[in-house]
Every structure is written in structure tokens, then in C-alpha cells.
N, C-alpha and C positions, 0 to 999 in steps of 0.2 A: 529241715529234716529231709533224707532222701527220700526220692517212690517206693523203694526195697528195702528190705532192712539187712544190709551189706556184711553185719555183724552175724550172721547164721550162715552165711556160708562159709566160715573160716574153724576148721578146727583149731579150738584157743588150749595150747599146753594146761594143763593144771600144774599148779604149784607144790612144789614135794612136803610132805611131811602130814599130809592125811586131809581133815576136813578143811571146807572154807565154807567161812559162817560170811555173809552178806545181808547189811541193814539197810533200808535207807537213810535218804538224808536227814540228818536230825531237823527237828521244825523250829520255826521262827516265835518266838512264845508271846512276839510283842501282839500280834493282833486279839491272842491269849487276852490279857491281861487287859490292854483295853476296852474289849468285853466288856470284864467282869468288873472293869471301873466303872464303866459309862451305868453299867448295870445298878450296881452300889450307888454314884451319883445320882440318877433320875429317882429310884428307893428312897435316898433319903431326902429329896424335893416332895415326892405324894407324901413321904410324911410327916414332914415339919407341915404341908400345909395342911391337913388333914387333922394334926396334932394340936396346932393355929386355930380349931371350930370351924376354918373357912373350908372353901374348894380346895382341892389339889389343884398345883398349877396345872392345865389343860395338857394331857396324854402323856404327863410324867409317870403314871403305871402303867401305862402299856408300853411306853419305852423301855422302861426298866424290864417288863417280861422278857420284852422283845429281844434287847442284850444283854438278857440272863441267858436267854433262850443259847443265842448267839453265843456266850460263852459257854455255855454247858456243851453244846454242836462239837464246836474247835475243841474245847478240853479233852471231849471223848475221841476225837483223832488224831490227835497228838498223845494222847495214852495209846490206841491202838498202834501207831506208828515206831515209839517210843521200844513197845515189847516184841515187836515184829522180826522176824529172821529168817533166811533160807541155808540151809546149813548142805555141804554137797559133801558126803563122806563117799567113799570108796566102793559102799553097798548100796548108794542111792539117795535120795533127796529129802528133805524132812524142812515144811514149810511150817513155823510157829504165829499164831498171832495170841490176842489173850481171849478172840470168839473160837478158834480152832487150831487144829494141828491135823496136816498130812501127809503120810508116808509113803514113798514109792521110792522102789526100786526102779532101778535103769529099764529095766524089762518089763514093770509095766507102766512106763511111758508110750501112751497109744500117738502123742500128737501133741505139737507146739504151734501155736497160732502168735502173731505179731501184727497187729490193728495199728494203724496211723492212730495218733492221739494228739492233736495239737503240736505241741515240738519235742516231742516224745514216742516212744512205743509202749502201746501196753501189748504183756505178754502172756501168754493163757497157757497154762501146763494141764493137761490131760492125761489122766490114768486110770487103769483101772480100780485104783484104791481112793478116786478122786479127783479134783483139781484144785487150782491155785492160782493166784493171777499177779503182779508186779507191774509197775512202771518202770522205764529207762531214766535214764538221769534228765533232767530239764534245766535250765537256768533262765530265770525272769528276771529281766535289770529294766530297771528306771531312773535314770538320772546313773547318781554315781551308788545307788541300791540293788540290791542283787538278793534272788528268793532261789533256793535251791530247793528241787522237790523228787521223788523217784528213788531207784537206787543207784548211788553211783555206779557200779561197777554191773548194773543191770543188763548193757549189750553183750559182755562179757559170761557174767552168769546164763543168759539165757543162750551165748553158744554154747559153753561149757556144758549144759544140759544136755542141747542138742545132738554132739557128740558124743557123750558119755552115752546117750541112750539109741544111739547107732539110729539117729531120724535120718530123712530122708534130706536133699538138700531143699531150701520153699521153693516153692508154686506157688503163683497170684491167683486166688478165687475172689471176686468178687471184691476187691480192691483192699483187700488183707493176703497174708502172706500162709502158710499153714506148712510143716514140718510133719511130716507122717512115717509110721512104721512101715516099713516094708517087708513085703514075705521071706525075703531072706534073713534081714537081722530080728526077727518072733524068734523067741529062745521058748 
């Protein structure tokens, strides 16, 4: 990842023909599901032994909580992920999840901030009707496996912003990057 996020200093054309809706990347459902096996299997170890008169084999229900716990975790971020969206129409921006939604206009975009995040950027939109926050796209390989996380097209989206909402070009504070209004473009 570089020191600067090289991606906000570039006015990025928008695409013609109105909004552009941006997800992230869709999730891996396997570690899902293993979960909610391992979950199910230790469950039904406490209670075949339990059902047996005897012990349960030793911490086969607290495994089970444990990766129920674990699935239930993943499944509810992968459903927030899932309904997630940034939509950039002509009048302004509209961030969906299925805990919120918020609306800002170009104009009240007060500030965009860009955090180092591992091999990523996380990007903070600030308004007066709110904020919002996304990742950039990442990709994790091991061996010949590959986990994709963020939004693809997230260095892109978050210039896109940046210019539609006449920010300023970043300035490094404090080893984050920040995008501000300036008194000239305050409509």
C-alpha cells in the first residue's frame, strides 16, 4: 500500500448516464458454514452423550456456543455486507446498509479522511447530514487461495466523491490523509 492515498488526488471522469451504485466485494460463505457445522457437530456430541445418562464428552457445549457464537458473528456480516451500497447520483451521495442510510448532498460534504488500514484504505465521508465509512478493495492469497474484501472500485468511488464535492486536494495529519472544504467551494 503506498504512504498517500494517490487515488484522491485525481479527478476520476464519472460515467454517463446517471447514478453509480458501488458494493463491495461479495463474501466467502465457506468460513459461514463451517461455523455453523462445527456448531451443529459439537451440539450433537453434548447430546448424544448427555442423552447416553453419561457426561457429555468434555467442552463439546461450550464448543458448540462457541461456533454457534462464531456463526451467528459472520452470518450477521455477511448479511450487512450483502445489502450494503453507495449510490453517487448527480444530487449527491446515499450510503445504504440494513442498520442505516445516509444522505448528502455534494454540498454538505464537510471532509474526507483516508486511514492506512493494513493493505487497504479505510475512507470516512463526513457531512452535515452525517457520515459513512468503506474500505478499499484488498486481496489476501495464500497458497493458490485468494479472499477478496472492501469495495472494488472503492479508490475510485472515494475520488469520485472527492471531486464531485469540490474537496480540497489531502494533507497528511497525523499519519491519515483528510480532504476538506474549502471557503471557496461552501455553496
Amino acid at each position: 500500500m503506498d504512504a498517500q492515498p494517490d487515488f484522491l488526488e485525481k479527478d476520476v471522469p464519472s460515467q454517463a448516464g446517471g447514478a453509480e451504485v458501488f458494493r463491495p466485494a461479495g463474501a466467502n460463505r465457506r468460513g459461514e458454514a463451517l461455523a455453523w457445522i462445527c456448531a451443529l457437530g459439537f451440539a450433537l456430541v453434548a447430546f448424544v452423550g448427555s442423552w447416553r445418562g453419561g457426561q457429555p464428552v468434555r467442552f463439546s457445549a461450550e464448543l458448540a456456543l462457541f461456533f454457534a457464537i462464531a456463526g451467528a458473528w459472520i452470518s450477521f456480516g455477511n448479511w450487512i455486507d450483502r445489502d450494503s451500497e453507495v449510490r453517487l447520483t448527480a444530487g449527491g451521495i446515499r450510503y445504504h446498509s440494513p442498520l442505516r442510510t445516509v444522505q448528502l448532498g455534494y454540498a454538505d460534504v464537510q471532509e474526507l479522511w483516508a486511514i492506512p488500514s493494513a493493505a487497504s484504505w479505510r475512507v470516512i465521508v463526513r457531512g452535515l447530514g452525517g457520515q459513512f465509512a468503506f474500505r478499499t478493495a484488498t486481496e489476501f492469497r495464500w497458497g493458490q487461495r485468494s479472499l477478496s474484501a472492501g469495495y472494488p472500485e472503492g479508490e475510485r468511488l472515494a475520488a469520485l466523491i472527492r471531486s464531485r464535492a469540490g474537496l480540497s486536494q489531502p494533507s497528511p495529519s497525523d499519519g491519515e490523509w483528510v480532504s476538506r472544504r474549502s471557503a471557496q467551494s461552501a455553496i
